[in-house]
N, C-alpha and C positions, 0 to 999 in steps of 0.2 A: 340319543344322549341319555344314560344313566345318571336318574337323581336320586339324592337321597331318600325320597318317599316310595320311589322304587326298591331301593333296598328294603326297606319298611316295611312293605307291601309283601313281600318275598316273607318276610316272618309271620307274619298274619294271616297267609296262603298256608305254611309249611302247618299253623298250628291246628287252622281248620281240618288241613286232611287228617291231622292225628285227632281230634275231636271226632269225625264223622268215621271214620275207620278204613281209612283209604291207604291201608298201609302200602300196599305195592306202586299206588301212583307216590307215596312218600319215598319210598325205596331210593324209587327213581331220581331223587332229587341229587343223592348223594354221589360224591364223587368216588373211584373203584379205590382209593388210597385215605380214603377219610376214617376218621378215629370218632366214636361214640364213647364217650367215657363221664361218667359218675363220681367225681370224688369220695371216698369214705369221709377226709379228716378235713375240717375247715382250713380253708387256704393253702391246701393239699398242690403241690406245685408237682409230684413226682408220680406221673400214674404207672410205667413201669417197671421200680423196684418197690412201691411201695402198696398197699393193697386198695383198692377202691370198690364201690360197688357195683360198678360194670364198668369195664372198656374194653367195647366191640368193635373191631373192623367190618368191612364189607362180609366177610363169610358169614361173622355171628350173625349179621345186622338180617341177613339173608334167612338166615336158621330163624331169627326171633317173628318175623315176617310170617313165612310158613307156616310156625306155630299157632301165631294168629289168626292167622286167614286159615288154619284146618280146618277141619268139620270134623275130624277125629281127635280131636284137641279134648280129652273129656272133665280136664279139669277149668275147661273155660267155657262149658255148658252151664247156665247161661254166660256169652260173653262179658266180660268186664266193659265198661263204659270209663270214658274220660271228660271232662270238660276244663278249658286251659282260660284261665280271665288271667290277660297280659297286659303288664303297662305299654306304652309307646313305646318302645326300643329306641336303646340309646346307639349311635352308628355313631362307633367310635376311629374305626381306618375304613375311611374313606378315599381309596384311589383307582378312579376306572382307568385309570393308563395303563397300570399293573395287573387291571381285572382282580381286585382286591378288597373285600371290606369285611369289616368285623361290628359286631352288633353285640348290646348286652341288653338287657331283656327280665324285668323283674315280673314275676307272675305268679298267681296263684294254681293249684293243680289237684283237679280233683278226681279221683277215682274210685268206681262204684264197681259192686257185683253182688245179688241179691239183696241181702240186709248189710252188710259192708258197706263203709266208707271211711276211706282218709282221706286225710288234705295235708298237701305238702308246701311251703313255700319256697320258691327258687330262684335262683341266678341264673339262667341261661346263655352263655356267648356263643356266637355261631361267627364262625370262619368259613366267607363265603367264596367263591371265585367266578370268573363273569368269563363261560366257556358257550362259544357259538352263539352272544348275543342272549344265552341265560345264564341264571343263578344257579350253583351248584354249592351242596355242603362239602365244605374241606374239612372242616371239623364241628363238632359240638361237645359241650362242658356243659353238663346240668349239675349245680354247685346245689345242695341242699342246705336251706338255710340253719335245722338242728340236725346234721348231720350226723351227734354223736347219739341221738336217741337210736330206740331199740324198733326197729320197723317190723311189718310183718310184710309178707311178698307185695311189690310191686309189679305188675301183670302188663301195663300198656308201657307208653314213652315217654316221658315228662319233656 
């Protein structure tokens, strides 16, 4: 039986592997029809005619992966480093009958590489789906909390 701290559990698993750099077992999580997307503009409801900061499907998500994981990657010698401090995630659809739930998820997000650092604050919703008795991502929205400031590259996965 899927409880809610199950669900719970599923974000706090997904954020570790992006912290330790286990991009390919993260890959993995996601479903082959799932959407990765970054709003540009607060409360941005429209990522396909309107521009955002990233929204990846499987292929990008595939390409941004590889990138990572290269050894010929030379502009991520040394690699970038993340560290993700999350609240409790709020499990907002809740229905295992449908294999359905949805999560929102306030956290802070930090990303280093040599003398670099920022720190971003976020909204994360994760649309999850409960295929073969696991969690898979059906979607993710990382909502930037000052989305209109001027960023310099982002390198890992908030």
């Amino acid at each position: 039986m899927t409880t809610r701290d199950d669900v719970i559990d599923f974000i706090y698993a997904e954020t570790r592997m992006l912290d330790e750099g286990r991009y390919t077992e993260w890959l993995d999580l996601w479903l082959p029809d799932a959407v990765y997307w970054m709003p540009l503009d607060y409360k941005q409801a429209d990522p396909v005619n309107a521009t955002s900061f990233l929204y990846e499907d499987n292929f990008m998500l595939r390409l941004r992966v590889e990138r990572l994981n290269g050894e010929r990657t030379f502009s991520q010698k040394p690699k970038s480093r993340c560290n993700h401090v999350i609240q409790r995630p709020f499990v907002d659809v809740f229905d295992p009958e449908a294999g359905k739930f949805q999560t929102v998820t306030n956290m802070h997000y930090v990303e280093t590489r040599l003398d670099e650092q920022q720190l971003l604050a976020l909204t994360v919703t994760h649309d999850l789906a409960l295929v073969d008795g696991a969690f898979r991502i059906a979607g993710k929205k990382v909502e930037l909390l000052n989305c209109d400031a001027a960023f310099g590259n982002i390198q890992l996965l908030p």
